[in-house]
C-alpha positions as CSV (number, residue, x, y, z in Angstrom):
1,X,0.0,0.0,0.0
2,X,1.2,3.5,-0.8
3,X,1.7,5.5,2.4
4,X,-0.3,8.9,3.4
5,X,2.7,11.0,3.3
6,X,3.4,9.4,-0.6
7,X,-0.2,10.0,-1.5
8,X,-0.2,13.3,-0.9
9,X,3.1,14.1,-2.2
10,X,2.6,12.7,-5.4
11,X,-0.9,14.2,-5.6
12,X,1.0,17.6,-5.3
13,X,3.2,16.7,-8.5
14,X,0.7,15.7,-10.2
15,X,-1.6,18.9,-9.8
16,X,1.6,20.7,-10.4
17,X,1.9,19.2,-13.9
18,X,2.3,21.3,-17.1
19,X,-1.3,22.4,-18.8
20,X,-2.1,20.7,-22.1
21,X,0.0,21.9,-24.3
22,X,-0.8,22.4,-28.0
23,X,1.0,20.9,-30.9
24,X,0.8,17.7,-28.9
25,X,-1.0,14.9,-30.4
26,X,-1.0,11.4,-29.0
27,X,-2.6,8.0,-31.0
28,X,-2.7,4.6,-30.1
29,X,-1.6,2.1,-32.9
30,X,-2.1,-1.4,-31.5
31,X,-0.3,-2.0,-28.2
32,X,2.0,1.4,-28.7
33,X,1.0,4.9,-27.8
34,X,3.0,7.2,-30.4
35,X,3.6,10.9,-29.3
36,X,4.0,13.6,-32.0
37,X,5.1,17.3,-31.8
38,X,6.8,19.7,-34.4
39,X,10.2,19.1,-32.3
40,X,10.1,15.6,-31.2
41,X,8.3,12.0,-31.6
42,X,7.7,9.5,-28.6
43,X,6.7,6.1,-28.2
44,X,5.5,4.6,-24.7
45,X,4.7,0.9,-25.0
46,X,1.6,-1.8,-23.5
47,X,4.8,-2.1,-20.4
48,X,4.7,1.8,-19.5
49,X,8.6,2.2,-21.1
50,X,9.2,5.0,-22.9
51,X,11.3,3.0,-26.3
52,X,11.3,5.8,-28.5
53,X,12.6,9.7,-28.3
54,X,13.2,10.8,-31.8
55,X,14.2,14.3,-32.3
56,X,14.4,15.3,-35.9
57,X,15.2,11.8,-37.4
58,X,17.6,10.7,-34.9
59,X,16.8,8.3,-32.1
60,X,17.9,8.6,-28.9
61,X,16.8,5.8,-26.7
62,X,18.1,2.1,-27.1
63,X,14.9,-0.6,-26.9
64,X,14.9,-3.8,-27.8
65,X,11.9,-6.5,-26.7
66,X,13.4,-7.7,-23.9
67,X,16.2,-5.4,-22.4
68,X,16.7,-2.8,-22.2
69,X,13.5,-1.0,-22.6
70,X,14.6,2.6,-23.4
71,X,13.2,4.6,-20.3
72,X,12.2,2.2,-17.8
73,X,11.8,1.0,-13.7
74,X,14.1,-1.3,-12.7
75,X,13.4,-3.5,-10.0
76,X,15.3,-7.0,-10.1
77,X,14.4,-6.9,-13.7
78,X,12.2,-4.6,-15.4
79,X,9.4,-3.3,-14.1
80,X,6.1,-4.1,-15.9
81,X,3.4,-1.0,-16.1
82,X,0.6,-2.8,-17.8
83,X,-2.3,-0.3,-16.7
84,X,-1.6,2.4,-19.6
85,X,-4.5,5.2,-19.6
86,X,-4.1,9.0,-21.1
87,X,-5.4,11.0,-18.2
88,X,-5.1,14.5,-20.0
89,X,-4.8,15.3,-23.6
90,X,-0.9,15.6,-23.7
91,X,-0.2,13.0,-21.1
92,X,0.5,9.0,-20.9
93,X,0.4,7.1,-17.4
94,X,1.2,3.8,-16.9
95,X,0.9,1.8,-13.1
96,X,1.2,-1.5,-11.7
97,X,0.9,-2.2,-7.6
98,X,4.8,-1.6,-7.7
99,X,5.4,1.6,-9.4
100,X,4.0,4.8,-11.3
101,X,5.3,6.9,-14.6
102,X,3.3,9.8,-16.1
103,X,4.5,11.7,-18.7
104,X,3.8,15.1,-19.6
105,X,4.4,15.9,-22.8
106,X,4.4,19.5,-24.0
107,X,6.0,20.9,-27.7
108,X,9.6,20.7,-26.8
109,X,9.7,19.3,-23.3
110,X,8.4,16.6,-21.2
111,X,8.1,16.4,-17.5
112,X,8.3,12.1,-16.0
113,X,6.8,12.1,-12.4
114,X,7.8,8.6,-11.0
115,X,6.8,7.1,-8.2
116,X,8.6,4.0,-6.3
117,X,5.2,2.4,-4.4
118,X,7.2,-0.4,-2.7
119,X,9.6,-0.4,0.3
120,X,12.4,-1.4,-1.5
121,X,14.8,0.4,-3.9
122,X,14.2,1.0,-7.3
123,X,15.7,2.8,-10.3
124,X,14.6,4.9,-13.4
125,X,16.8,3.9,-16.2
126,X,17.4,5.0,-19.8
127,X,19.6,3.5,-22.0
128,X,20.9,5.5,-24.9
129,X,21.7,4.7,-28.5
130,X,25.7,4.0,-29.0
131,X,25.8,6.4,-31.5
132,X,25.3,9.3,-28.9
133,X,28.6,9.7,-28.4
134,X,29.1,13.6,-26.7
135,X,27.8,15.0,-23.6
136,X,27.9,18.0,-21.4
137,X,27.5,18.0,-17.4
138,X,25.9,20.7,-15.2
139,X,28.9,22.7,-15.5
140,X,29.1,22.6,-19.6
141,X,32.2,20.1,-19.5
142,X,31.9,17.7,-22.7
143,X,32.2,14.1,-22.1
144,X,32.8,11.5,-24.2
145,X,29.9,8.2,-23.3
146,X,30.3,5.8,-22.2
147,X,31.4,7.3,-19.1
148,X,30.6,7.0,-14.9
149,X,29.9,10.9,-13.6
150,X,27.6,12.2,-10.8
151,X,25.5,14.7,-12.0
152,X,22.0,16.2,-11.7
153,X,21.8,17.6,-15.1
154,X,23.3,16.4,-18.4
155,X,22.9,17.1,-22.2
156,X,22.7,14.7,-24.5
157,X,24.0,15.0,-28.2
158,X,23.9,13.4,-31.7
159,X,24.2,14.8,-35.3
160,X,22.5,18.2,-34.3
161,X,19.8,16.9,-31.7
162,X,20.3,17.3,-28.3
163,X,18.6,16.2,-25.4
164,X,18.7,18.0,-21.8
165,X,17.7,15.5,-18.9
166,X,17.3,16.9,-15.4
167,X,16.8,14.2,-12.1
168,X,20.1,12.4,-12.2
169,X,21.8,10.3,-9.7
170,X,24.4,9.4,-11.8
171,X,25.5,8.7,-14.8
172,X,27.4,5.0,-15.9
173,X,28.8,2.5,-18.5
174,X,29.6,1.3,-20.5
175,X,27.2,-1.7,-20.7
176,X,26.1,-4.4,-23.1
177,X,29.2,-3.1,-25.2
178,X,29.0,0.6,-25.5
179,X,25.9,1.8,-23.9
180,X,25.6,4.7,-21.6
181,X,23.0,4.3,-19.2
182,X,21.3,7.3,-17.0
183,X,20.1,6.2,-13.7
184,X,17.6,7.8,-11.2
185,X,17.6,6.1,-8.0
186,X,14.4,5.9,-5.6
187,X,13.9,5.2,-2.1
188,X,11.3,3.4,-0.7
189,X,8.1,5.4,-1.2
190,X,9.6,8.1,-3.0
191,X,8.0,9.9,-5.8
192,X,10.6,12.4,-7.9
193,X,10.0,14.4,-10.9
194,X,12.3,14.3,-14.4
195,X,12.5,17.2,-16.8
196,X,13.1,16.4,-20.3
197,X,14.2,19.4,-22.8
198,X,14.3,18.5,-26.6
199,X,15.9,20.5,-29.0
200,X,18.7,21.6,-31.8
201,X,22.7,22.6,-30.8
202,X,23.9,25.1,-31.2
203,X,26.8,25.8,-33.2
204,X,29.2,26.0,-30.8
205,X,27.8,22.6,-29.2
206,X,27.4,20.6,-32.6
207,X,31.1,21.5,-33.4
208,X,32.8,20.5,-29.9
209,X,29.9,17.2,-29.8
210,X,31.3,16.8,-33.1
211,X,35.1,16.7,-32.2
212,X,34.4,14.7,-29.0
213,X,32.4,11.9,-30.9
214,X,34.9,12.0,-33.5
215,X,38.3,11.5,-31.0
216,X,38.1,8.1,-28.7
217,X,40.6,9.5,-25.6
218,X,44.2,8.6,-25.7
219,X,45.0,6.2,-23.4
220,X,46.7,7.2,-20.3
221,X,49.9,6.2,-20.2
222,X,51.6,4.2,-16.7
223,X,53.0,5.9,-14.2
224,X,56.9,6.6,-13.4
225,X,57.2,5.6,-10.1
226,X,54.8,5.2,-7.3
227,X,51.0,5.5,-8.2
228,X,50.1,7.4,-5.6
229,X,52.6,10.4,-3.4
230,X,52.8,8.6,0.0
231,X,55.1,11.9,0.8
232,X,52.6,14.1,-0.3
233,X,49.5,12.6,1.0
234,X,51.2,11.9,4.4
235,X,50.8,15.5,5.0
236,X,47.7,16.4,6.9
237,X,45.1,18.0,3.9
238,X,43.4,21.8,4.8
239,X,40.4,21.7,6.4
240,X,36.9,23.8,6.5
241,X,33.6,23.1,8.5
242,X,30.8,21.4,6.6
243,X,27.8,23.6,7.3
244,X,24.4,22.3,7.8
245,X,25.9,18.6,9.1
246,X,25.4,17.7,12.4
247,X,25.3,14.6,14.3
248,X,25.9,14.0,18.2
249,X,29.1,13.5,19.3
250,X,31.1,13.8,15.7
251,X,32.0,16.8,14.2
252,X,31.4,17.4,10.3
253,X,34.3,19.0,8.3
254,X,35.2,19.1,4.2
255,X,39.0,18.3,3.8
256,X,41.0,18.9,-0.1
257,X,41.2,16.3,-2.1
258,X,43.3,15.3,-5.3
259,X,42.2,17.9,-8.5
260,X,40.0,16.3,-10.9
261,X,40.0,17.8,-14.7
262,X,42.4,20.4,-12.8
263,X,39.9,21.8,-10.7
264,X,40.2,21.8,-6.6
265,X,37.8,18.9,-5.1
266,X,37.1,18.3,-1.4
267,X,36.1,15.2,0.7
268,X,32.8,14.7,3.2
269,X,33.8,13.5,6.6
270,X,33.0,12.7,10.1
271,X,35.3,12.9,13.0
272,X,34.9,11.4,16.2
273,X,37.4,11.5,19.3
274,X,36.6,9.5,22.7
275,X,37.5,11.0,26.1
276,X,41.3,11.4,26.4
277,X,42.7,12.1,29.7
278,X,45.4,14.8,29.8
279,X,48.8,13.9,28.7
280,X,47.4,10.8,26.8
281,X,46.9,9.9,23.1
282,X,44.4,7.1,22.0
283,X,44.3,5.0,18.8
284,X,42.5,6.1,16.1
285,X,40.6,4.0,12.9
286,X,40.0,4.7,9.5
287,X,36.5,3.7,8.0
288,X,35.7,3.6,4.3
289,X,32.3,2.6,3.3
290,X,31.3,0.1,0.8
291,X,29.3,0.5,-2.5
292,X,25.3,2.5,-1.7
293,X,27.3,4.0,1.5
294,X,28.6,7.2,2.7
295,X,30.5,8.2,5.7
296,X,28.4,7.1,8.5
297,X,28.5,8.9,11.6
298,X,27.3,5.7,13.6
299,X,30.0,3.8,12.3
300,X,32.2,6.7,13.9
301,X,30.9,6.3,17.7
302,X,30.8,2.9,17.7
303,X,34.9,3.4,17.3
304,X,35.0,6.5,19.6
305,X,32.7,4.1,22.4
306,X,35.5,1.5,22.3
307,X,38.2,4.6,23.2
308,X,39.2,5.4,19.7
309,X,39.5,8.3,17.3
310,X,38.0,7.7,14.6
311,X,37.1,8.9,10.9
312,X,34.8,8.2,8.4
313,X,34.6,10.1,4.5
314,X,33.0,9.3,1.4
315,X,35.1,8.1,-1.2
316,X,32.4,9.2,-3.8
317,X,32.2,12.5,-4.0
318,X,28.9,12.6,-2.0
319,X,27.6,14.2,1.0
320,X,25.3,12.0,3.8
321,X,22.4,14.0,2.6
322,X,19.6,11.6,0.5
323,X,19.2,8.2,0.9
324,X,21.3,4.8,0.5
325,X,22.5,4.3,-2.7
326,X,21.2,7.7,-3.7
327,X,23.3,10.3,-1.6
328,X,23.9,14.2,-2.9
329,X,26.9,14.2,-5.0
330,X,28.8,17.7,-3.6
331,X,29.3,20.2,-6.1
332,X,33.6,19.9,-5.5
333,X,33.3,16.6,-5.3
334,X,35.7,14.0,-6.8
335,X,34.7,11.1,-9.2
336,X,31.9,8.2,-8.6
337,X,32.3,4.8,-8.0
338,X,32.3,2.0,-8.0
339,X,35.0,0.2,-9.7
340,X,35.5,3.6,-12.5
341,X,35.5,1.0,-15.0
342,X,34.0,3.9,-17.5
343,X,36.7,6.2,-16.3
344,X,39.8,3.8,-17.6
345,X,40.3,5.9,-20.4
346,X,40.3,9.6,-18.7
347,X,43.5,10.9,-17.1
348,X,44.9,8.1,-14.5
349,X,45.0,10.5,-11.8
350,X,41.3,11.6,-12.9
351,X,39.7,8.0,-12.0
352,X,37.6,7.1,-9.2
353,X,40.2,4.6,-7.6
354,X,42.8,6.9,-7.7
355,X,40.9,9.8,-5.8
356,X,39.3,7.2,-3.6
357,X,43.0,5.7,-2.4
358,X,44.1,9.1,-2.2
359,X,41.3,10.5,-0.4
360,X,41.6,7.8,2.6
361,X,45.5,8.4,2.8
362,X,44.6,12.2,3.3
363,X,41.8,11.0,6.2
364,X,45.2,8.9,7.8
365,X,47.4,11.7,7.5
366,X,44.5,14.2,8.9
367,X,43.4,11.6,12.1
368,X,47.1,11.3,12.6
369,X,48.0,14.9,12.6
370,X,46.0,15.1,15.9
371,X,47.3,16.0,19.4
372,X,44.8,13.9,21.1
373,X,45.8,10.4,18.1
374,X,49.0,8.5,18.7
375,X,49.9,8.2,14.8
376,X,51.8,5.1,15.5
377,X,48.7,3.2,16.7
378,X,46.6,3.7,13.6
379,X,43.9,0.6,11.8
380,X,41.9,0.6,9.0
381,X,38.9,-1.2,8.0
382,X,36.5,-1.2,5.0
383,X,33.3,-3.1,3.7
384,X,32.6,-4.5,0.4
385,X,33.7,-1.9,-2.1
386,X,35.4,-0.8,0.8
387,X,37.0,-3.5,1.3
388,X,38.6,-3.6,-2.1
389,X,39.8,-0.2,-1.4
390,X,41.3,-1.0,2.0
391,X,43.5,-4.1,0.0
392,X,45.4,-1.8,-2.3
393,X,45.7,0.9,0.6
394,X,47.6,-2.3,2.7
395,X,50.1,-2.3,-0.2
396,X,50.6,1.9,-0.5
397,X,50.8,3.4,3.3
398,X,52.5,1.4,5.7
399,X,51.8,3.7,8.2
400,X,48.8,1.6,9.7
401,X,49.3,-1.1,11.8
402,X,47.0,-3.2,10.6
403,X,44.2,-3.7,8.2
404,X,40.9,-5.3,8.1
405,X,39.1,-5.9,4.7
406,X,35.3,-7.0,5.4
407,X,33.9,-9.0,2.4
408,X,36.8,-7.2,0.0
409,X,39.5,-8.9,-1.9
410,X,41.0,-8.8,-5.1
411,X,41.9,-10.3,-8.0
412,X,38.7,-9.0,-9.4
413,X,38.5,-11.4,-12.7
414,X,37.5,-14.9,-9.8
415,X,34.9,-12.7,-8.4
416,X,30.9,-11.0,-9.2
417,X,32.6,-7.8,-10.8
418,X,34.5,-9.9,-13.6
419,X,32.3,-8.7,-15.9
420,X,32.6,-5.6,-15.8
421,X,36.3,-5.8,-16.2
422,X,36.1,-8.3,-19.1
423,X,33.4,-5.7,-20.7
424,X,36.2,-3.5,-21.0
425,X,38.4,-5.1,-23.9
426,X,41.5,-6.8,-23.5
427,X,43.1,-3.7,-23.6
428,X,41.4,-1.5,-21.1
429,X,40.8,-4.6,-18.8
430,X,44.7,-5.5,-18.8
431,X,45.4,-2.1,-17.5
432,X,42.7,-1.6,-15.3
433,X,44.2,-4.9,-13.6
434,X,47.4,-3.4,-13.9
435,X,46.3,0.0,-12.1
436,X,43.3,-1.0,-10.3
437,X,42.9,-4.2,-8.8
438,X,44.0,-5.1,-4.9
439,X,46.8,-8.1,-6.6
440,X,49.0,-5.4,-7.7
441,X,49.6,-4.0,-4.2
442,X,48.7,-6.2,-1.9
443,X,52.3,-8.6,-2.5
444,X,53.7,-5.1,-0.7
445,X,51.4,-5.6,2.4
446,X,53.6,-6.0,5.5
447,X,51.5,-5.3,8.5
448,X,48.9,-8.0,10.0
449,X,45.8,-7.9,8.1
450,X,41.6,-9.7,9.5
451,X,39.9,-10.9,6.4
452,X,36.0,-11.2,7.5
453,X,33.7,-12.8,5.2
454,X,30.7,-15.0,4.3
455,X,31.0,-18.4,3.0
456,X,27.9,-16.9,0.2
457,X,29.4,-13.8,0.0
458,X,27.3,-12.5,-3.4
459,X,30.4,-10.7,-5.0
460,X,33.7,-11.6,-3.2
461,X,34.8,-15.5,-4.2
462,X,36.6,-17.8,-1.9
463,X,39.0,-18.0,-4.9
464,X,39.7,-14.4,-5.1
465,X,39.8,-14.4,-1.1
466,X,42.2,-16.9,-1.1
467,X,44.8,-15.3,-3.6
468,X,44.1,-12.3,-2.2
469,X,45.8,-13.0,1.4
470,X,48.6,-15.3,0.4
471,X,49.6,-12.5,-1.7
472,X,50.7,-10.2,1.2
473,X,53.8,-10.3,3.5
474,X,52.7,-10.2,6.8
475,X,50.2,-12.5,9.0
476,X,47.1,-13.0,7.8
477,X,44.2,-14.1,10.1
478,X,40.7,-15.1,8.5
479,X,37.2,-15.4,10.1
480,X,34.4,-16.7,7.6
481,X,30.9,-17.2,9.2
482,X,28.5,-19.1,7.5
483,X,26.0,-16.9,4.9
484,X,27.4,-13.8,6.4
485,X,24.7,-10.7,5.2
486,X,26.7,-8.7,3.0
487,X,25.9,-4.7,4.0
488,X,26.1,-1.6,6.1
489,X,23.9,-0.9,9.2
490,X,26.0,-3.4,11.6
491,X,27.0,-6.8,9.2
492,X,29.7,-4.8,8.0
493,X,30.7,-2.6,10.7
494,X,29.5,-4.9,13.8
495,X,31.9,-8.2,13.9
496,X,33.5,-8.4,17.5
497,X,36.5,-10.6,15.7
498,X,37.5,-6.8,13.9
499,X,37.2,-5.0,17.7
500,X,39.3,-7.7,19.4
501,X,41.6,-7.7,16.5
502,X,42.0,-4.0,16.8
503,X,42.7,-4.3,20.5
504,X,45.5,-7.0,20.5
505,X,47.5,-4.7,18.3
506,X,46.6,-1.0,19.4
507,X,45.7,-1.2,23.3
508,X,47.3,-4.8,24.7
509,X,44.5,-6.6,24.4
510,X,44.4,-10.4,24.2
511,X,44.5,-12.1,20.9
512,X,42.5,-13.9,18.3
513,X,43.3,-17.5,18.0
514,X,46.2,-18.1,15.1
515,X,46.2,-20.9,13.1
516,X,49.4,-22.6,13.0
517,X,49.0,-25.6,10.6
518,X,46.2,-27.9,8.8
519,X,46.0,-30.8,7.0
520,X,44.3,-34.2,5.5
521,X,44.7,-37.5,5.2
522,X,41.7,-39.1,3.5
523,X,38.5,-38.3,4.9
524,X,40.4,-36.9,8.2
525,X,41.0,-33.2,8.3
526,X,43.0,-31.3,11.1
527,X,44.2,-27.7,12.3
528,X,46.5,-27.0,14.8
529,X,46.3,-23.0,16.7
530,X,47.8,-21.0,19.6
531,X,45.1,-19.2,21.6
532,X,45.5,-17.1,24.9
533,X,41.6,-16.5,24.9
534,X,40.8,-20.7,25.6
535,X,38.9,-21.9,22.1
536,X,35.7,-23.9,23.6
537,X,34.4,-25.3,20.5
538,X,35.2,-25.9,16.8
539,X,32.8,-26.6,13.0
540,X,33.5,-28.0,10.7
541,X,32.0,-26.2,7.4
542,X,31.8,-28.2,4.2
543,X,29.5,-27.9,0.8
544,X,28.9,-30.8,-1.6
545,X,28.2,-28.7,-4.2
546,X,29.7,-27.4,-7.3
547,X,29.4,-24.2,-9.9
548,X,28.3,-20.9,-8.7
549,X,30.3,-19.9,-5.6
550,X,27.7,-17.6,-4.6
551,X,24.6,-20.5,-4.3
552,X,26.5,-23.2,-2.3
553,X,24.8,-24.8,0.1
554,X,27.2,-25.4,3.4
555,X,27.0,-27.6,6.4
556,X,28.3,-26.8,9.8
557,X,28.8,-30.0,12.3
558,X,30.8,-30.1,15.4
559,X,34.7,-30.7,14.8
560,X,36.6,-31.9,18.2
561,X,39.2,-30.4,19.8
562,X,42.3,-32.6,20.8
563,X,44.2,-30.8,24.1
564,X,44.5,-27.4,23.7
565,X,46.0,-26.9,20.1
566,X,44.2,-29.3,17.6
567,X,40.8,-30.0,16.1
568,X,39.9,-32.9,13.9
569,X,36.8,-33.7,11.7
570,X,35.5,-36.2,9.3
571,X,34.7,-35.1,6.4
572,X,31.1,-35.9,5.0
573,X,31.3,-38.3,1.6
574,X,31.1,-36.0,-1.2
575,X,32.1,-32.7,0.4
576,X,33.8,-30.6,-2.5
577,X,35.1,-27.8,0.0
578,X,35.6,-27.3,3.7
579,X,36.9,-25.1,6.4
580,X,37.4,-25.1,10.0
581,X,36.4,-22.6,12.5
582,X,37.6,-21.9,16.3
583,X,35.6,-20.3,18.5
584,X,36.9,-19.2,21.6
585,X,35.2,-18.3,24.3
586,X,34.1,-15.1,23.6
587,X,31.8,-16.5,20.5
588,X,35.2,-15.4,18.3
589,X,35.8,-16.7,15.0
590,X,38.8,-17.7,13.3
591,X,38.7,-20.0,10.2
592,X,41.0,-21.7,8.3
593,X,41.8,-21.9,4.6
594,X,39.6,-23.5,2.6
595,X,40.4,-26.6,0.7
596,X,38.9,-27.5,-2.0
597,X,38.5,-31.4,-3.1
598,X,38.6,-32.9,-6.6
599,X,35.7,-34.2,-7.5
């Protein structure tokens, strides 16, 4: 059911609505509503999709039967509209239980009020035509699609048509090949509005679409030396107050980021300190947030409640203002993510991973910098995306004394994002391997490093897990729970193993358990471990299945423990992987490797 609030604010945008416009005459012809005007032609479908914008001659939109659709919802797949009515003379709106599109269509615009009626997520996507090949953000910088770029407003070009589209969350591809998609995110119950503009270029525009459409980017060449500064990004970055941010018992600030396209950026943070006694320092943490995420304040006092410093920024160029997945990108903010696959081909030191490594090197040097922080006593920890970010940043500043990926890894071609690598070309994908992915940095990873996962983690493979933390130098230490939830709002941020972990290093605390050995013979499996925190209990974890890493099925069933430094288990016929955990006696996890069998 749509909410009171939502019924009323979509009533408002609806009454607010354009009047009938002349020169605007809609027909149905069979299942398809066709939309003419002296500027533009339109075609909404049976399923609610717009699959046609036509200016002039040229189309705009990509359709096809199945996907993707043009202008569409997206819900886990597309969103079906079948309840198609004309309300007004110059208007087409199509429902279902789940959602709501109604288009206003005047003689050279259109206005799209869309309404999400569930309580889950959902996005407004359009899919353009490869042959639209310039474009210009809210500032008037020309792109070259396919392309990732937060912005609100972007115009749209091909031959001498031009499209201006207003709503934006952000802007990414390529996909299927060479598609740019727009993408609208909406929360649950939310109801936005979309303002299309249709017209011709100018002549100024046509001839700088022209030379942008005409010239694929140079490639960027490697770097000489280092990828990132570690001298110059060790120094503590300027800081100003974020006005209008507040949150109890964190303070808001902007800091300077890395330039992008030469122009000055700056980075959204929170930063908490705990009660330090005069004379002392405490240990401070470093938080980046994983894909849909920001910097969280919460995730800030839970760090300064366990006697921490602690800092949180968003690696995205976003400000904690909107909702998940769809925060307000800051006007001097750096790139989007994730992944900047559509930004391999822009100036190295203009891509997302770049600014993003950069940005949490500035956050160290900043918490550092403070007289209240002992910079010797410094941790980081990120989640998902985050957790990719916090690999490569294990290999680049050995300033922190340890490192705690959550879900994260590398080696991105085992794992759910290999895809979109592979998408690239052999080309672009070899180098974003080369420059982005956590292998290349991680073999220079010297301090202790937590690896916390799920054994059905939906993106991150046990392969790519695996790789990932025999790459690095120094001790590794894993802890994999059984379908682990993948997310922010305490899966991520909440696992005592990272706390306890974080303690034995920065405040004397006691230990993890440590695996010392493990082994097989036959159906027998074994794992011997030191622990100072007794372990009370082991599992063994084992899956007879094959295929999909992701849809697994896995066992748990009591291992035994032999003294005080060996478990045992038989494994169940047909098992095709398994793992050991120890749990001590504070219900923490450590695991062992996991082993896969032949079949």
């Amino acid at each position: 059911m749509l909410g009171a609030s939502c019924c009323a604010g979509l009533a408002v945008l609806l009454a607010a609505q354009v009047p009938r416009a002349a020169d605007v005459a809609i027909t149905t012809e069979g299942n398809l509503h066709q939309i003419r005007t002296p500027t533009y032609d339109a075609v909404v479908a049976d399923d609610g999709c717009l699959t046609s914008l036509r200016i002039g001659n040229v189309e705009f939109l990509k359709s096809a039967p199945g996907i993707p659709r043009g202008a569409y919802l997206w819900q886990g797949g597309v969103l079906q509209l079948p309840t198609v009515t004309q309300p007004a003379d110059n208007a087409i709106e199509a429902r279902s239980d789940k959602g709501l599109v109604r288009y206003e269509f005047g003689p050279n615009s259109q206005t799209w009020t869309v309404a999400n009626l569930t309580g889950e997520r959902m996005l407004l996507i359009i899919v353009f035509e490869p042959q639209v090949k310039a474009m210009t953000d809210e500032q008037g910088l020309f792109w070259r699609p396919p392309l990732e770029l937060a912005t609100k407003v972007s115009t749209w070009f091909r031959d001498r048509a031009k499209l201006r589209l207003t709503g934006s969350t952000r802007l990414w591809g390529p996909w299927a090949g060479d598609h740019q998609v727009w993408e609208l995110g909406l929360a649950a119950h939310e109801t936005r509005q979309v303002v299309v503009d249709v017209g011709a270029a100018t002549d100024d525009e046509a001839r700088q679409a022209a030379e942008i459409a005409a010239h694929a980017p140079t490639p960027p060449t490697d770097p000489v030396g280092p990828m990132w500064n570690l001298e110059t990004l060790s120094k503590p970055p300027t800081t100003h107050p974020a006005e209008g941010f507040q949150a109890e018992g964190v303070r808001a600030l902007f800091y300077e980021g890395p330039p992008l396209r030469g122009h000055a950026t700056r980075v959204f943070a929170w930063l908490g300190l705990p009660r330090v006694e005069p004379g002392q320092k405490v240990p401070g943490m470093v938080l980046v947030h994983g894909g849909g995420g920001t910097a969280f304040a919460e995730w800030v006092r839970l760090w300064t409640s366990r006697g921490y410093a602690a800092i949180a920024m968003d690696t995205c160029g976003c400000v904690p203002r909107g909702a998940y997945g769809n925060w307000e990108h800051d006007p001097l903010g750096g790139p989007p993510g994730w992944g900047g696959f559509g930004q391999i081909d822009w100036p190295r030191d203009d891509q997302w991973t770049y600014h993003a490594v950069a940005d949490i090197l500035l956050a160290h040097s900043l918490l550092s910098s403070l007289p209240e922080v002992d910079p010797d006593r410094t941790g980081l920890t990120g989640i998902s995306w985050g957790g990719y970010l916090v690999c490569i940043v294990a290999g680049v500043d050995p300033r922190f004394r340890f490192v705690v990926p959550v879900y994260g890894c590398g080696y991105t071609l085992d794992m759910g994002f290999a895809d979109s690598v592979k998408g690239l070309g052999e080309e672009k994908a070899g180098r974003w391997m080369g420059w982005w992915d956590p292998s290349a940095y991680l073999k220079d990873a010297a301090m202790p490093m937590l690896w916390v996962t799920g054994s059905n983690d939906f993106a991150y493979t046990f392969p790519a897990l695996q790789k990932s933390y025999r790459e690095t130098k120094g001790p590794h230490t894993l802890c994999i729970r059984l379908r682990m939830p993948h997310g922010h709002g305490g899966p991520g941020e909440n696992p005592e193993e990272i706390h306890a972990f974080a303690d034995s290093l920065l405040k004397g605390g006691q230990p993890l358990a440590r695996v010392t050995s493990q082994g097989r013979e036959g159906n027998q499996v074994w794992a011997t471990f030191e622990a100072v925190v007794p372990v009370v209990k082991a599992e063994l974890n084992t899956t007879k299945d094959t295929g999909a890493w992701q849809e697994r099925k896995w066992e748990a069933v009591p291992a035994q423990l032999v003294g005080t430094g060996k478990v045992t288990a038989t494994l169940p016929e047909g098992t095709t992987v398994y793992y050991l955990n120890l749990i001590d006696r504070r219900d923490l996890v450590v695991s062992t490797e996991h082993v896969e069998l032949a079949p």
